[in-house]
C-alpha positions in Angstrom: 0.0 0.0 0.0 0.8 3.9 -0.1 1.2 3.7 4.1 4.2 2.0 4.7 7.7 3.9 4.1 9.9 0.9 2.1 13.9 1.0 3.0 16.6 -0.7 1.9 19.3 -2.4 4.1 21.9 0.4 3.6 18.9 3.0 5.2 20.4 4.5 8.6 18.6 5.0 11.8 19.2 8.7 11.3 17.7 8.3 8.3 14.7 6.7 9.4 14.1 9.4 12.0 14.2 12.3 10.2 12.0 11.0 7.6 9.5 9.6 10.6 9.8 12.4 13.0 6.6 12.0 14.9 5.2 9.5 12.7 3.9 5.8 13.4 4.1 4.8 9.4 5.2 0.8 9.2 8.7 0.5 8.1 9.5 -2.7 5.6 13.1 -3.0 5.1 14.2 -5.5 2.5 18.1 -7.4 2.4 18.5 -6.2 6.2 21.4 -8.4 6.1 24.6 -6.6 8.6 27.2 -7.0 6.2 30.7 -5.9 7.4 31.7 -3.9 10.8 29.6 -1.0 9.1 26.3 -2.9 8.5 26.4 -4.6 11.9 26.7 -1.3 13.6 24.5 0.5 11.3 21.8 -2.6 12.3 22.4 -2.4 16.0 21.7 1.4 16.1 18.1 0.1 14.2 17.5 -2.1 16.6 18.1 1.0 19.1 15.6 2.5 17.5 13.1 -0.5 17.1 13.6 -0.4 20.7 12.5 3.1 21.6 9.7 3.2 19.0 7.5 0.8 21.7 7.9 3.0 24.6 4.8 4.2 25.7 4.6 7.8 27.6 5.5 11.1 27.0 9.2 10.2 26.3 11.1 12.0 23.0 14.7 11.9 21.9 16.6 15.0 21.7 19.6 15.8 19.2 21.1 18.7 18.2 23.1 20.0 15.2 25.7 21.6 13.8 23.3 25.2 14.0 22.6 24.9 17.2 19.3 23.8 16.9 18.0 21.2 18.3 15.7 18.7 16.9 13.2 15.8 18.7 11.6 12.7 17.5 9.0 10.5 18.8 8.5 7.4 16.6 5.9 4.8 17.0 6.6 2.4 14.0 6.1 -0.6 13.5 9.1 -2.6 11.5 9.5 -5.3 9.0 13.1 -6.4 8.0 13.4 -8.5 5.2 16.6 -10.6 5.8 18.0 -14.1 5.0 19.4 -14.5 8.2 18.8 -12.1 11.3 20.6 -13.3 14.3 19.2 -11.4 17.9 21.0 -11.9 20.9 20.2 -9.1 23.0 17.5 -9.9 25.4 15.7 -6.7 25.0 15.6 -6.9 21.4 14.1 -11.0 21.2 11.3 -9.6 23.7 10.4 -7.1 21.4 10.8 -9.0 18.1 8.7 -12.0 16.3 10.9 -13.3 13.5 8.8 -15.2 10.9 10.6 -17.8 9.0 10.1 -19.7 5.7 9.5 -23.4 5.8 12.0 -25.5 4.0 10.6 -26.9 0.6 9.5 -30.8 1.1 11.9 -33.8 1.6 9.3 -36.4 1.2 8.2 -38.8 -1.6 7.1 -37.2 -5.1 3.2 -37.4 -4.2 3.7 -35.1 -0.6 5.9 -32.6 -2.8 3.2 -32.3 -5.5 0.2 -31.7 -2.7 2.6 -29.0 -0.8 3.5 -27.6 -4.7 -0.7 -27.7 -5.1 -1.0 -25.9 -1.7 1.0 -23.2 -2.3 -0.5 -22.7 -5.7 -3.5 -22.4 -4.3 -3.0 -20.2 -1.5 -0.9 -17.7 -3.7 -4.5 -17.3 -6.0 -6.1 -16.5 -2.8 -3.8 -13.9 -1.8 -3.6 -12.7 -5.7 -7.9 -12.3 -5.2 -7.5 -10.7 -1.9 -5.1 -8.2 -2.8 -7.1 -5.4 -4.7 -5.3 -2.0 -5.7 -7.6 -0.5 -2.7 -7.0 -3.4 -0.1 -4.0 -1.6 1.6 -6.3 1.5 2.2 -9.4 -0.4 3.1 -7.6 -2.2 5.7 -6.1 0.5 7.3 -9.4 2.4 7.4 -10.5 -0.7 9.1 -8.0 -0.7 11.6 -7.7 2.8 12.5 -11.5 2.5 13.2 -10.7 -0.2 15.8 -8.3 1.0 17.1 -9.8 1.2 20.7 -11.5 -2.6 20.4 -7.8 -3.6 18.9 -6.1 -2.0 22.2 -8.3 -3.7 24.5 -8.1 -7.1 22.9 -4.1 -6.4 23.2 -4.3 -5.7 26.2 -6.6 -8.9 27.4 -4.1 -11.3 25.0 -0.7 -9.9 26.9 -2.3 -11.0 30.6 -3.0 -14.0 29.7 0.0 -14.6 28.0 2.2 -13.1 31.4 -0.1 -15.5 33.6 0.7 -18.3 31.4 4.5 -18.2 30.4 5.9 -15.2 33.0 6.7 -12.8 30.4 4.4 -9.6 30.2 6.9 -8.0 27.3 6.6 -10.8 25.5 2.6 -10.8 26.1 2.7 -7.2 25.0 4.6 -8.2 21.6 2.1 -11.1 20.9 -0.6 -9.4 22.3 -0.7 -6.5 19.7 0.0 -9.2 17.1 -2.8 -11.2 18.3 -4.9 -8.2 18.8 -4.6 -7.4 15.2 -5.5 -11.0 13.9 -8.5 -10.9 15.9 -10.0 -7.4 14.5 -9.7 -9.1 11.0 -12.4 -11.4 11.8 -14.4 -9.2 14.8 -15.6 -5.7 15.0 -15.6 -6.3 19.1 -12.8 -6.8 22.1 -12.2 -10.6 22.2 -14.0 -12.0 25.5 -11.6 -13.5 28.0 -12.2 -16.9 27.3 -11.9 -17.0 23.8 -8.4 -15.3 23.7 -7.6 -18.0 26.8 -8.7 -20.6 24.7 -6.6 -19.5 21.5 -3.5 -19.0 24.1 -4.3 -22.2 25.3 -3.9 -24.1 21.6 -1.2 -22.8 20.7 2.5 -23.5 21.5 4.7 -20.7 22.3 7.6 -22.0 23.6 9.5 -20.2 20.6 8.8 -17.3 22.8 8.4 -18.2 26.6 12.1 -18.3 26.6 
């Protein structure tokens, strides 16, 4: 769609926050790969900035410049980096991060490997009919509508999450992902015991680390 701002893997955190400034447009970064001592620190100061972009509160980050001016940001993106590998090891950042990752093609006899080939087939001409020219717009109107239903139902997921596995950062991470499935299919908070029971189904021990 025409909301997100779309980077490449050389963009800077600088760079992101001056074109940001006070904004809470997605960012999708493609080849987010660190390559050298340059990329890896030019990804870590990112990851900074991934970092400060979830605090909630009045908080801003101050900088100045060579005119004595100074300048202030307050970002509240969301980001998407688009990497072949992407290796976290601070603690702080794999609370705050979901990394999705690409099955490996099938291994098994000639007839599994033509009904996965089938599958795929068939869910890319489902995504092909979902994605109209005006589907990015129509689903953010959606969501900024519920947003207050969608804050709730974050809210309600994280708890149960933190009662479950301990971790209420982690809850908060899944619980705005969670919250944001759920307002695809429901115009209302989800009750307590259906989130429970999703939480329930599900294993997470990819997270509840």
């Amino acid at each position: 769609g025409i909301f997100p701002l779309y980077a490449s893997g050389r963009s800077s955190s600088a760079g992101y926050q001056q074109h940001l400034k006070y904004d809470a447009r997605p960012v999708v970064c493609d080849e987010a790969e660190a390559k050298g001592r340059r990329g890896e620190d030019r990804r870590q100061e990112i990851l900074e900035l991934m970092r400060l972009a979830t605090s909630e509160g009045p908080w801003r980050e101050y900088k100045g410049t060579a005119q004595h001016e100074g300048v202030s940001f307050k970002i509240r993106s969301s980001f998407c980096l688009i990497s072949i590998g992407f290796n976290l090891q601070s603690v702080a950042d794999i609370g705050r991060t979901a990394v999705l990752t690409l099955s490996a093609p099938p291994t098994g006899p000639p007839t599994q490997r033509r009904a996965q080939e089938q599958r795929f087939a068939r869910i890319s001409q489902e995504v092909l009919a979902l994605a109209t020219n005006d589907f990015g717009s129509r689903l953010f109107a959606r969501a900024a509508r519920l947003i207050p239903m969608m804050r709730e139902s974050a809210d309600t997921f994280a708890r149960i999450f933190s009662e479950q596995h301990g971790s209420r950062r982690i809850g908060d991470l899944l619980g705005t992902l969670l919250a944001g499935l759920w307002a695809l299919h429901s115009d209302v908070a989800v009750p307590e015991a259906v989130a429970r029971k999703f939480v329930d189904q599900h294993d997470w021990s990819e997270f509840a680390t």
